[in-house]
VEXROLO-305471 format. One line per 10 residues: number of its first residue (from 1); their letters; for each residue x, y, z of C-alpha. Coordinates in steps of 0.25 Angstrom, whole numbers, plus 5000, padded with zeros to 4 digits. Last residue first. Layout:
<rs>
NUM) a) X:Y:Z ~ ...
</rs>
This chain:
<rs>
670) xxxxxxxxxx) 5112:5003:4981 ~ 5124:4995:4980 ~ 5131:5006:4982 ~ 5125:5012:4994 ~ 5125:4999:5000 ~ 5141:4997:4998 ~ 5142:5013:5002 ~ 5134:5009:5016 ~ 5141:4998:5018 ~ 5135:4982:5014
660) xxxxxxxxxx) 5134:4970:5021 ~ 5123:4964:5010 ~ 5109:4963:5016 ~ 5110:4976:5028 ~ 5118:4985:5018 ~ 5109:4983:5007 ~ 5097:4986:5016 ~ 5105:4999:5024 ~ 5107:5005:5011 ~ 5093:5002:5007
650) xxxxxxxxxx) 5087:5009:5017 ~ 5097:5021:5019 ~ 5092:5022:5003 ~ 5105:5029:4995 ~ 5108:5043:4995 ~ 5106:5057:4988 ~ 5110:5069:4992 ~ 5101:5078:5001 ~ 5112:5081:5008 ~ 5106:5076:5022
640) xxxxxxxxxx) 5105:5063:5015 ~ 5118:5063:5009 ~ 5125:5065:5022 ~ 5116:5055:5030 ~ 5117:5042:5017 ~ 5128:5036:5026 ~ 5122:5038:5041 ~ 5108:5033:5034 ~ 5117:5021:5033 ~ 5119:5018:5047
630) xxxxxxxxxx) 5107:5024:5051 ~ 5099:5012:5043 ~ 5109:5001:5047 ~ 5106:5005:5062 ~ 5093:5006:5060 ~ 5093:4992:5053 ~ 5099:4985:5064 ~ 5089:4991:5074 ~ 5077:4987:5066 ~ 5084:4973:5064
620) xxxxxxxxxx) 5089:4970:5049 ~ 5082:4962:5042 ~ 5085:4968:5029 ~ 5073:4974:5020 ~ 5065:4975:5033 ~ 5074:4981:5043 ~ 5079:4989:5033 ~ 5066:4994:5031 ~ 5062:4996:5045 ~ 5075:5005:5046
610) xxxxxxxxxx) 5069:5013:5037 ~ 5057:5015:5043 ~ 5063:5018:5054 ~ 5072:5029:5050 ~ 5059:5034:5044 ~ 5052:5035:5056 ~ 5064:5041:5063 ~ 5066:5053:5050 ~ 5074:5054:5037 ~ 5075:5038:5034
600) xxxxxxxxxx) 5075:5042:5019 ~ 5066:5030:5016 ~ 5073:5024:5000 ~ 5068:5008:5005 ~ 5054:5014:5002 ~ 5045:5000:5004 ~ 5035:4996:4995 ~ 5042:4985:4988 ~ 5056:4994:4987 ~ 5055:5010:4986
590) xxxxxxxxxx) 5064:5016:4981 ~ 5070:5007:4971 ~ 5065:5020:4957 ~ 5053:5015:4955 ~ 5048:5014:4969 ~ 5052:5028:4969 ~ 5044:5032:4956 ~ 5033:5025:4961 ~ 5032:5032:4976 ~ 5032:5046:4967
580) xxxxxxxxxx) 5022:5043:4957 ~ 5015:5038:4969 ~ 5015:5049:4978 ~ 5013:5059:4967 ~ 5001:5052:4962 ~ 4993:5048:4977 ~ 4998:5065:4980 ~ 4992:5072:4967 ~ 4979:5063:4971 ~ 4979:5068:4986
570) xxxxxxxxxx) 4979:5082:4981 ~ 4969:5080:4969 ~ 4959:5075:4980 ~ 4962:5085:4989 ~ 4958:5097:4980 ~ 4957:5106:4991 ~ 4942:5112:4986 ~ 4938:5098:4984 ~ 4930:5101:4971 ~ 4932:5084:4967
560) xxxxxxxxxx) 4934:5083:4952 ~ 4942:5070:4953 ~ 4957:5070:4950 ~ 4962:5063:4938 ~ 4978:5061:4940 ~ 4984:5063:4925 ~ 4997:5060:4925 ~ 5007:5063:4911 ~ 5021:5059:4908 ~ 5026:5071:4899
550) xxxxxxxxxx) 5030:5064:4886 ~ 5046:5064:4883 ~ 5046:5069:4873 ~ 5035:5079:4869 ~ 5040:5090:4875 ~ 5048:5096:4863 ~ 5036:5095:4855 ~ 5030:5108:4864 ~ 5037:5117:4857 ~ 5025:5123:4848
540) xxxxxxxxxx) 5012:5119:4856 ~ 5008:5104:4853 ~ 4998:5100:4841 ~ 5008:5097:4832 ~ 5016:5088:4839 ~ 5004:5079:4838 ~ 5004:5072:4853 ~ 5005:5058:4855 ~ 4999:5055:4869 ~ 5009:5052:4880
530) xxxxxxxxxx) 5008:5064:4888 ~ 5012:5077:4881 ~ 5017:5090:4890 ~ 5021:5099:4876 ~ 5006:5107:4878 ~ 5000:5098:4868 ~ 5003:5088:4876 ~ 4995:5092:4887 ~ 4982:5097:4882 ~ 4972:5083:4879
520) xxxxxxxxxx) 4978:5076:4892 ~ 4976:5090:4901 ~ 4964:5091:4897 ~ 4958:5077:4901 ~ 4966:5079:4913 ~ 4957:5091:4916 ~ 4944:5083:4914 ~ 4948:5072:4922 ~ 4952:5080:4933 ~ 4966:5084:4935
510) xxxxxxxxxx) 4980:5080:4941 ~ 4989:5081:4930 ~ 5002:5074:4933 ~ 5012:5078:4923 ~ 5026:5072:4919 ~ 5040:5076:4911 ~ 5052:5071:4905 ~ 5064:5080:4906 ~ 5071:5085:4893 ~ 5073:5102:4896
500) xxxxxxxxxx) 5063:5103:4887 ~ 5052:5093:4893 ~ 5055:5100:4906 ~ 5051:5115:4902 ~ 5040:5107:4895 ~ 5034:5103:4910 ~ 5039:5116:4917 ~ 5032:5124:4907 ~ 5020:5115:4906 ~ 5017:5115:4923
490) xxxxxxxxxx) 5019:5129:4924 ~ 5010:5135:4914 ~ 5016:5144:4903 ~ 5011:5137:4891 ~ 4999:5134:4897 ~ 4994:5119:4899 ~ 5001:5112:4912 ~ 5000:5126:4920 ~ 4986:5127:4915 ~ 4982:5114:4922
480) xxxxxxxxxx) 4986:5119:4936 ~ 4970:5117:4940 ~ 4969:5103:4934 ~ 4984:5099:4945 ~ 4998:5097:4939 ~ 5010:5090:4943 ~ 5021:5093:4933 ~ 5034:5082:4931 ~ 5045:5085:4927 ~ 5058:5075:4923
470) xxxxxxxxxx) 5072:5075:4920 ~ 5079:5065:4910 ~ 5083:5077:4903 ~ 5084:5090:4910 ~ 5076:5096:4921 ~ 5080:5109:4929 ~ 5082:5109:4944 ~ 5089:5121:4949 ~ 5081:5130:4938 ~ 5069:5124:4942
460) xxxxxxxxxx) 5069:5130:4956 ~ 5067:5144:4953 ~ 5052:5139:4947 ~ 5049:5136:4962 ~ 5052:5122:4971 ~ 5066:5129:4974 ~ 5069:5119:4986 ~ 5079:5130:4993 ~ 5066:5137:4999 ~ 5066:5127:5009
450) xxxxxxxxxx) 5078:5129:5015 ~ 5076:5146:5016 ~ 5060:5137:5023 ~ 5071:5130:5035 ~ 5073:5117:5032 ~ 5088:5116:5034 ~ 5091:5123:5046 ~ 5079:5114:5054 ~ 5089:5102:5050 ~ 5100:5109:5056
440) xxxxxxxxxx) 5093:5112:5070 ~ 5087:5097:5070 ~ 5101:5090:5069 ~ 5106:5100:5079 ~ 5094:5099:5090 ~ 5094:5084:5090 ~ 5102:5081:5103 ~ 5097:5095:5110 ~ 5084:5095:5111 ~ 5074:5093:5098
430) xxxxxxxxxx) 5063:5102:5100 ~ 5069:5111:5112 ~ 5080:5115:5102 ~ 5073:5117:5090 ~ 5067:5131:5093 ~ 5080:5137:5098 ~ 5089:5131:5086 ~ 5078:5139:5076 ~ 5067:5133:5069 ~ 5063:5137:5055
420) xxxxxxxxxx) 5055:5125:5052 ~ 5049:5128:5037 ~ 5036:5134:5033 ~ 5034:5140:5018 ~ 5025:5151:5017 ~ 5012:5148:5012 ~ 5003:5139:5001 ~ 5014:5129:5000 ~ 5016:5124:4987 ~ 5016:5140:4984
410) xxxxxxxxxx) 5024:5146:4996 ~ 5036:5135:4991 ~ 5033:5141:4976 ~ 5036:5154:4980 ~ 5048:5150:4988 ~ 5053:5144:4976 ~ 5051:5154:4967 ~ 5044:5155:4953 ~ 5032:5148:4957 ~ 5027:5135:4947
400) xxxxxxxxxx) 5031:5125:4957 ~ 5044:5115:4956 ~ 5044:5100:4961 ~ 5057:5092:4963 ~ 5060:5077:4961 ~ 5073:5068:4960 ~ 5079:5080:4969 ~ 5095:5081:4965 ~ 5104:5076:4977 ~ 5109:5089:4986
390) xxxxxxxxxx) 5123:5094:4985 ~ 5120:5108:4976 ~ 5109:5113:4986 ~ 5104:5125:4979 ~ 5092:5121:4974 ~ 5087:5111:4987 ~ 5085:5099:4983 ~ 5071:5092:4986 ~ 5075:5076:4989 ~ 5083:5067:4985
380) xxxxxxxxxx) 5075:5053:4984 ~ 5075:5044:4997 ~ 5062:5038:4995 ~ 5053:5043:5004 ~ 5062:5055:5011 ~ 5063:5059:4997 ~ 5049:5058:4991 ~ 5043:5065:4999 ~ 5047:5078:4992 ~ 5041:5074:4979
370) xxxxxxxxxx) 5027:5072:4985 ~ 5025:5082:4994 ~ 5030:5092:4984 ~ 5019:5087:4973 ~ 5010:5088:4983 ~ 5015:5103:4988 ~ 5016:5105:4972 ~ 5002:5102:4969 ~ 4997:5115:4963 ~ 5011:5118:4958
360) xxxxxxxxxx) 5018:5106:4952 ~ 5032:5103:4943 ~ 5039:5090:4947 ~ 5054:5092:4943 ~ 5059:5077:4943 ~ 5076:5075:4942 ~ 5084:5065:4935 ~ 5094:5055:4941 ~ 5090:5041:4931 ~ 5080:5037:4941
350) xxxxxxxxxx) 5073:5050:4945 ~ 5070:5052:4932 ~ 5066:5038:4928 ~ 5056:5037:4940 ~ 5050:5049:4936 ~ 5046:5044:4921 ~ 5042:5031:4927 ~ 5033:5036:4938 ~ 5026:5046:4929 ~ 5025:5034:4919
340) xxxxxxxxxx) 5017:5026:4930 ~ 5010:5039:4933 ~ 5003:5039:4919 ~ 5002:5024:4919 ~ 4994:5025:4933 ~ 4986:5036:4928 ~ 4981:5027:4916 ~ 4979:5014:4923 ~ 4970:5020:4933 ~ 4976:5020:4949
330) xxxxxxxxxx) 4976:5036:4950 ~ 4961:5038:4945 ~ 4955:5028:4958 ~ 4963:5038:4968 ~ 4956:5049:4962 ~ 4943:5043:4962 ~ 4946:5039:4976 ~ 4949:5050:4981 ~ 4940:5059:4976 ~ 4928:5051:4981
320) xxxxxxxxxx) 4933:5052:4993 ~ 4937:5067:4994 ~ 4922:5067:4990 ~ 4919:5058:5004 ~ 4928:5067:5011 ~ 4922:5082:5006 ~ 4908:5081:5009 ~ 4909:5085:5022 ~ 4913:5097:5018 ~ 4899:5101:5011
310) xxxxxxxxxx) 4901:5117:5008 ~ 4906:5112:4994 ~ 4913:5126:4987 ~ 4911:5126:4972 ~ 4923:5126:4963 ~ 4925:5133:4949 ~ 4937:5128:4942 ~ 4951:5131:4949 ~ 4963:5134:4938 ~ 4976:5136:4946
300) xxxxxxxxxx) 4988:5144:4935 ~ 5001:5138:4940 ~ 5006:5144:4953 ~ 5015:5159:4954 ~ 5012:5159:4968 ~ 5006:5174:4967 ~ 4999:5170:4955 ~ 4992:5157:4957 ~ 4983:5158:4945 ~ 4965:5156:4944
290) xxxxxxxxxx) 4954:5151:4939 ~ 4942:5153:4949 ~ 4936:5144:4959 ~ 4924:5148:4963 ~ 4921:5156:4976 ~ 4912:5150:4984 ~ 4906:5159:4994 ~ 4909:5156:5009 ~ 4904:5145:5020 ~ 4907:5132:5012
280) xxxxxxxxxx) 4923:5139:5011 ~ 4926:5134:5025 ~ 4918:5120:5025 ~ 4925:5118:5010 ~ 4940:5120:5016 ~ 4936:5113:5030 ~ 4931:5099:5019 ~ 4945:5100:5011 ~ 4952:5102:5023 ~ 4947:5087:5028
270) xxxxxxxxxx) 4948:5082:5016 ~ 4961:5085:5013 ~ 4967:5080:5026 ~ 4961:5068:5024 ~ 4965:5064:5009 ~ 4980:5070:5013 ~ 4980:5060:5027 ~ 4976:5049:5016 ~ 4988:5053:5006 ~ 4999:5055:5018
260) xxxxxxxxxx) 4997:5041:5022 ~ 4995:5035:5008 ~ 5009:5041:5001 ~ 5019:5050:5012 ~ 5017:5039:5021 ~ 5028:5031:5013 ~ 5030:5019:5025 ~ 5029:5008:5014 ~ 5027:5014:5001 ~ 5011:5011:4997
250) xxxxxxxxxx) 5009:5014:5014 ~ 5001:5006:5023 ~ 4989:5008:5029 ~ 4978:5020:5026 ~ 4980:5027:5040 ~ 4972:5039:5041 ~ 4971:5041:5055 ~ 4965:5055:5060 ~ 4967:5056:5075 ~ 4963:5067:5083
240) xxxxxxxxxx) 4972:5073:5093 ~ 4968:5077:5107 ~ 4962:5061:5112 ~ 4978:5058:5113 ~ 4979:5044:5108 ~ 4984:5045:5094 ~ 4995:5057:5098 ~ 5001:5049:5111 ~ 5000:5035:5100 ~ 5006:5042:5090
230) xxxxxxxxxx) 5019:5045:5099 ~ 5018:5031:5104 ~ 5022:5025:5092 ~ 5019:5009:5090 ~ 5006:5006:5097 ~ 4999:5019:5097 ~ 5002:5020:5081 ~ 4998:5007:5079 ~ 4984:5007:5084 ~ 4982:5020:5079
220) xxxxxxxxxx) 4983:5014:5064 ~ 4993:5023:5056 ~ 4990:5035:5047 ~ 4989:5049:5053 ~ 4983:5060:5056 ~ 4983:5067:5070 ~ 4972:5077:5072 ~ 4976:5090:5081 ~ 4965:5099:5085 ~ 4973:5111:5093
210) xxxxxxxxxx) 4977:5113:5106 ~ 4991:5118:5105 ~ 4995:5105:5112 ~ 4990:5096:5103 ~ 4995:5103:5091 ~ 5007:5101:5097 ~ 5002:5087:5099 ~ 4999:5085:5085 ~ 5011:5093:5080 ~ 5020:5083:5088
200) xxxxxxxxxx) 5015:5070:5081 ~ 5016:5078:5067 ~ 5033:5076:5070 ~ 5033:5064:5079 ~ 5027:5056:5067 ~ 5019:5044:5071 ~ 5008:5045:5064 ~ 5012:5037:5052 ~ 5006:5046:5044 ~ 5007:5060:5051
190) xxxxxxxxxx) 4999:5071:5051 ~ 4994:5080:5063 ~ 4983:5088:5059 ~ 4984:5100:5068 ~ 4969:5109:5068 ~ 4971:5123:5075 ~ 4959:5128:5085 ~ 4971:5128:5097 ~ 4986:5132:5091 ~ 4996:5129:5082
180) xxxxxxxxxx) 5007:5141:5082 ~ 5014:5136:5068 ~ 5026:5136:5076 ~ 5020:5124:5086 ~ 5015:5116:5072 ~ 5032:5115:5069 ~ 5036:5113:5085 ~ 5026:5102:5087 ~ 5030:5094:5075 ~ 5045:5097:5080
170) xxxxxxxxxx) 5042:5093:5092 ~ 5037:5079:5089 ~ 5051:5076:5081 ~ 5053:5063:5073 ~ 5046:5072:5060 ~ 5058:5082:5059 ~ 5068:5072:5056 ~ 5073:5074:5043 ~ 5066:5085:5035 ~ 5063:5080:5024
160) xxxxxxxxxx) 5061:5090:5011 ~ 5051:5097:5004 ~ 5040:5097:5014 ~ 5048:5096:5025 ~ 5054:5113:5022 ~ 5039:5117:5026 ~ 5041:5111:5040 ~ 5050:5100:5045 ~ 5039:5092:5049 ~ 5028:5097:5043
150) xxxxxxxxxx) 5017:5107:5048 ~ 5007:5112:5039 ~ 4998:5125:5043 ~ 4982:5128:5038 ~ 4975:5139:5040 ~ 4983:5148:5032 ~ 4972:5148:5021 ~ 4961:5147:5029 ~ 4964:5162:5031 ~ 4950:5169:5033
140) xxxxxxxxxx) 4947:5182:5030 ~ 4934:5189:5036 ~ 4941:5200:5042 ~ 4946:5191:5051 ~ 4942:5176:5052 ~ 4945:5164:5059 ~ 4947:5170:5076 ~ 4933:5174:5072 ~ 4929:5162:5071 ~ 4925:5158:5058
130) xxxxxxxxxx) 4910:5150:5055 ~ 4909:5155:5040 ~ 4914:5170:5045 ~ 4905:5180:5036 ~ 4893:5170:5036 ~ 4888:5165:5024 ~ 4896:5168:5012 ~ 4908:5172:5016 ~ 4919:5177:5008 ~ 4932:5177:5011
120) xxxxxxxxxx) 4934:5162:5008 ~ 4929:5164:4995 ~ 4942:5173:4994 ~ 4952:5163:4999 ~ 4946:5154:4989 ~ 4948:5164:4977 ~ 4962:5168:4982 ~ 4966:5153:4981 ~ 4975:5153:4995 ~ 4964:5147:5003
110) xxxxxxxxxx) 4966:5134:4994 ~ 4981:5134:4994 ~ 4982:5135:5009 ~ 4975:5122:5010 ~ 4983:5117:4999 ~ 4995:5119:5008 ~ 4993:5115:5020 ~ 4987:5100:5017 ~ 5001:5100:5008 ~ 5010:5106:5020
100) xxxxxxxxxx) 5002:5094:5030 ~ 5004:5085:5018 ~ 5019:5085:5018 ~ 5021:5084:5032 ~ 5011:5070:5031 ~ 5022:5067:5022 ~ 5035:5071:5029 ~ 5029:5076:5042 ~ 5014:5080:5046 ~ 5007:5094:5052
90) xxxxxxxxxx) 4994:5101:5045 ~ 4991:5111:5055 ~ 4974:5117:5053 ~ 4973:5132:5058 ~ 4962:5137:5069 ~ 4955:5150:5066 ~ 4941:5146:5073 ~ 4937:5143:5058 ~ 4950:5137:5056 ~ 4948:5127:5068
80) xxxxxxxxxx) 4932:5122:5065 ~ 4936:5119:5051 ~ 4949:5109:5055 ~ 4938:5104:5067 ~ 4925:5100:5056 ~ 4935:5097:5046 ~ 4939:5085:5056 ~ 4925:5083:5059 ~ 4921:5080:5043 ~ 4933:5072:5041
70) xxxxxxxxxx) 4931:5063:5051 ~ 4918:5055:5043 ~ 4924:5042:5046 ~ 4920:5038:5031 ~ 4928:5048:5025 ~ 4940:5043:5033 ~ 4936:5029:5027 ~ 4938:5033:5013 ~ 4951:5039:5016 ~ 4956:5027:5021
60) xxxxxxxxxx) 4952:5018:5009 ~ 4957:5029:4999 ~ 4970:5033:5007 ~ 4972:5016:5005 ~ 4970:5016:4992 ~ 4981:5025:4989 ~ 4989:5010:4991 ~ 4981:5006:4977 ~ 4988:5020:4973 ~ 5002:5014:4974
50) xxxxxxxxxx) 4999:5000:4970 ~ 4993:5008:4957 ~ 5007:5018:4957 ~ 5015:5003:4956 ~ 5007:4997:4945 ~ 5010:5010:4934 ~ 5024:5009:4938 ~ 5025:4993:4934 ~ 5037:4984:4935 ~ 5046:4993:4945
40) xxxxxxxxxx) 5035:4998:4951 ~ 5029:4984:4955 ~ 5042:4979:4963 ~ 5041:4992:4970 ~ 5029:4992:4975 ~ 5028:4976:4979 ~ 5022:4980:4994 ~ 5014:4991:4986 ~ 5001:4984:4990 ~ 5004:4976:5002
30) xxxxxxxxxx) 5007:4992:5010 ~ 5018:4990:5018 ~ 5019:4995:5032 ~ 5024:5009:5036 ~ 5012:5016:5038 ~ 5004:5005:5045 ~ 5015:5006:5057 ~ 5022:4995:5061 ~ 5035:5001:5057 ~ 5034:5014:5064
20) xxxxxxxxxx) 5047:5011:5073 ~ 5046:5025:5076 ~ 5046:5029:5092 ~ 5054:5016:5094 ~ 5062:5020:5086 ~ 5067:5029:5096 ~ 5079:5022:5102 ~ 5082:5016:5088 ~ 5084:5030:5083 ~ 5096:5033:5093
10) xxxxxxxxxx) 5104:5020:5091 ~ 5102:5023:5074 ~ 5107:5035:5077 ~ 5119:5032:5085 ~ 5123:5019:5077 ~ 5126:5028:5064 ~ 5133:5037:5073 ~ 5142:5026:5077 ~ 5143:5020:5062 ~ 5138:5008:5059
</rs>
């Protein structure tokens, strides 16, 4: 072991302490995926239903927040704080990160439909519908920038990892401190494991601001004041409210991104699904009409007529109900084959070098979520920049309908893009002295010129073009439905653009049943076939070409709910994504049993998850095995920061550990 080596791995042991989070419910193994990756590799359709049996879990616990009835006085205080002027923060880290600039987003996507923010002009009752006047002028209200998202590392986070920000309480309060929090806003401080030193110091600064902080979270109390004092200060202070979601263990051992994240998304939906209804109850309905996203250059967004529910409170026992068909609908026989060949055809991309193009625009901050978690999970390359020449190839990358990149970014956001822009002066008193150079040139490096440089527009295919072997894949809602089937729609042009130039290609149609009923019949006659025969005769002239090889084709049923924020759909798009993806990677060795032996030990909690596993799959002591773990992070460092690609730290350090080996003998037999 190197000297340097031997210094770090000194330095984390004095701390881990602080996150030795192995006896947490979190990161224990879930019995029913415990033989994952021995039943993937004989039966794709059999491991997505192990991975939805776990999905189970959000139903039970969901169910009984229903029951408790807290939904209606949380509304009850998020309403009350915009119609006093307050604004609702959204703040988390990785995953929970991720959410908090989804929750963000789709807000703002709602009040940004011209018809809605019109409805909302016009009063029908009372000129202010119970606004202070500090909430209204002129009578224009802007609930559309209401709501702010917070994530470790900012806007730049959600595409990439940015190493290290979550171990730092100041940086959490710093990051909601710039957005000016203040008394009569709402924090909702998110964090699974709740214990992350990130979102831990935005619920204090929001604390200290004076506004209604609520902690959410997915670990028993008990637990968490037993084992990390941090969460034990935040649980046991009176001043911040506690919203604990915890559903168990995770399908992938320690993978939060999949049922913690999904529970605290069912939540947090129905809860700004019930202020949306209670803020337009009070003005004329104004229909749904058919209309085009022109300024962002979106696909065409059909809406059908939709009448506005005054009763809230109805809204968590329909969420229910919706959740549970919709859950029931993903473990049939017919959409388990469908995703089980989705799985195959992605698997054998990515396994023989080849590249996935996923194509999305109404989803595309889910698709996003999905694609870029990913890396840090399994140790895939991730987003590469389209000038950086060094870098590994992305394995998966996802392109909207707008010409320009950072059009497109302002799109999948709903507003200006938000990255850390600190300077040397405003780091300084965060970090002192002894990590002040390590944290000054990682703030360089995800400023929003950085973010720009992941061309996720139009401009961006021409640096990532598909070939043979190659493979797209479109994720489409019902209201995109005209993108799929004109001959000028998004959707069909990218998916037959791919077909010439040789790549296989996918759809996942998220619809009612009605719709997919449509779609089915129309498909391949537009030159996207499935895997019904299809007279050549009766498709449009050109389209033969596409017939080989056939489009794999997902239809996810959604039930007809009228949720206003479509949260139903939202959590379905994330249950398929999250398991397409989890499969593949269990397909493809990264995942052994149910544990991801490819963790990208980018942060203290996932150093020590890691180390964990060594200790696990070898024997080692915990201190033994941190020291083998730096030792070869200290080997795979150069590439890592390259974004080139390298070999699992995990299973380096088991090889090396069972068989005496070095770093290149592991590396090889690896």
């Amino acid at each position: 072991m190197s000297a340097s080596s031997r210094k770090r791995s000194a330095e984390f042991l004095k701390i881990s302490g602080q996150f030795k989070l192995g006896t947490l419910v979190t990161e224990s193994t879930h019995p029913a995926t415990a033989n994952l990756s021995d039943v993937a590799g004989q039966d794709i359709a059999a491991a997505l239903s192990q991975l939805f049996d776990v999905d189970n879990d959000v139903v039970k616990k969901y169910r009984e927040f229903v029951a408790s009835g807290r939904a209606v006085e949380i509304k009850e205080t998020v309403l009350r704080s915009l119609k006093n002027g307050g604004r609702i923060f959204f703040t988390g880290c990785g995953a929970t990160g991720r959410l908090s600039i989804m929750l963000d987003s789709i807000w703002r996507d709602f009040w940004q439909c011209s018809s809605r923010r019109k409805s909302a002009l016009t009063f029908s009752n009372s000129k202010t519908n119970g606004l202070t006047s500090a909430a209204t002028k002129s009578d224009e209200v802007d609930f559309e920038n209401r709501t702010f998202s917070i994530m470790a590392g900012g806007d730049y986070a959600l595409i990439k990892s940015v190493e290290g920000f979550e171990d730092f309480a100041a940086f959490g309060r710093q990051q909601l401190r710039d957005l000016g929090v203040r008394a009569g806003d709402v924090v909702f401080a998110i964090t699974e494991g709740g214990e992350t030193s990130f979102v831990i110091g935005t619920a204090w600064e929001g604390v200290d601001a004076g506004a209604k902080v609520y902690f959410v979270y997915n670990n028993p109390d008990e637990i968490l004041c037993q084992q990390v004092e941090r969460s034990r200060e935040v649980i046991q202070d009176a001043r911040i409210e506690k919203i604990n979601l915890t559903t168990g263990p995770m399908a992938i051992t320690g993978s939060t991104r999949m049922q913690a994240t999904t529970i605290q998304l069912c939540v947090l939906f129905t809860i700004l699904e019930m202020v949306v209804r209670d803020l337009m109850a009070g003005w004329v309905e104004c229909p749904r009409e058919p209309m085009k996203i022109v300024k962002t250059g979106g696909s065409p967004v059909v809406w059908s007529h939709q009448t506005l529910t005054p009763d809230s409170t109805a809204v968590p026992a329909q969420f229910l109900a919706g959740l549970e068909e919709m859950h029931a609908s993903l473990k049939s026989p017919e959409l388990l084959a469908q995703l089980a060949r989705l799985v195959a055809l992605e698997e054998s991309v990515y396994r023989t070098g080849h590249k996935n193009n996923y194509f999305a625009d109404r989803f595309g901050i889910d698709v996003l979520t999905d694609t870029t978690e990913r890396s840090p999970t399994y140790c895939t390359p991730p987003f590469r920049k389209f000038d950086d020449a060094t870098a590994t190839e992305s394995w998966a990358f996802l392109f909207l309908p707008q010409k320009e990149t950072p059009e497109a970014w302002r799109h999948i956001l709903k507003r200006q893009p938000r990255c850390v822009e600190w300077n040397e002066t405003g780091i300084h008193p965060l970090v002192g002295e002894e990590n002040f150079a390590r944290t000054l040139e990682t703030v360089r490096k995800i400023s929003s010129g950085e973010l720009m440089r992941f061309k996720i527009g139009l401009d961006g295919l021409k640096y990532r073009p598909l070939g043979p072997e190659d493979s797209a894949v479109a994720i489409v809602s019902e209201q995109e439905k005209e993108s799929l089937l004109l001959e000028d729609g998004f959707y069909r042009v990218q998916l037959e653009a791919a077909r010439k130039a040789g790549a296989r290609t996918g759809l996942i149609y998220y619809g009612s049943e009605n719709s997919i009923s449509e779609i089915r019949r129309v498909v391949p006659k537009l030159g996207v076939p499935g895997r019904d025969p299809v007279e050549p005769g009766k498709l449009k002239a050109g389209a033969q070409a596409t017939l080989a090889p056939p489009c794999e084709l997902v239809f996810v049923p959604i039930p007809e709910s009228g949720f206003l924020l479509d949260g139903v759909a939202r959590v379905a798009i994330k249950l398929v994504m999250n398991a397409l993806s989890t499969c593949t990677m269990v397909r493809l060795g990264r995942v052994m049993g149910n544990i991801m032996v490819w963790v990208v030990p980018s942060n203290l909690k996932l150093i020590d998850r890691a180390t964990r596993y060594i200790t696990r799959l070898t024997g080692l002591t915990y201190e033994a095995a941190n020291g083998l773990l730096f030792e070869v992070i200290e080997y795979v460092e150069p590439r890592m920061k390259s974004d080139q690609a390298y070999p699992p730290v995990v299973g380096m350090a088991v090889l090396r550990a069972r068989h005496g080996l070095t770093n290149e003998e592991a590396e090889k037999r690896l």
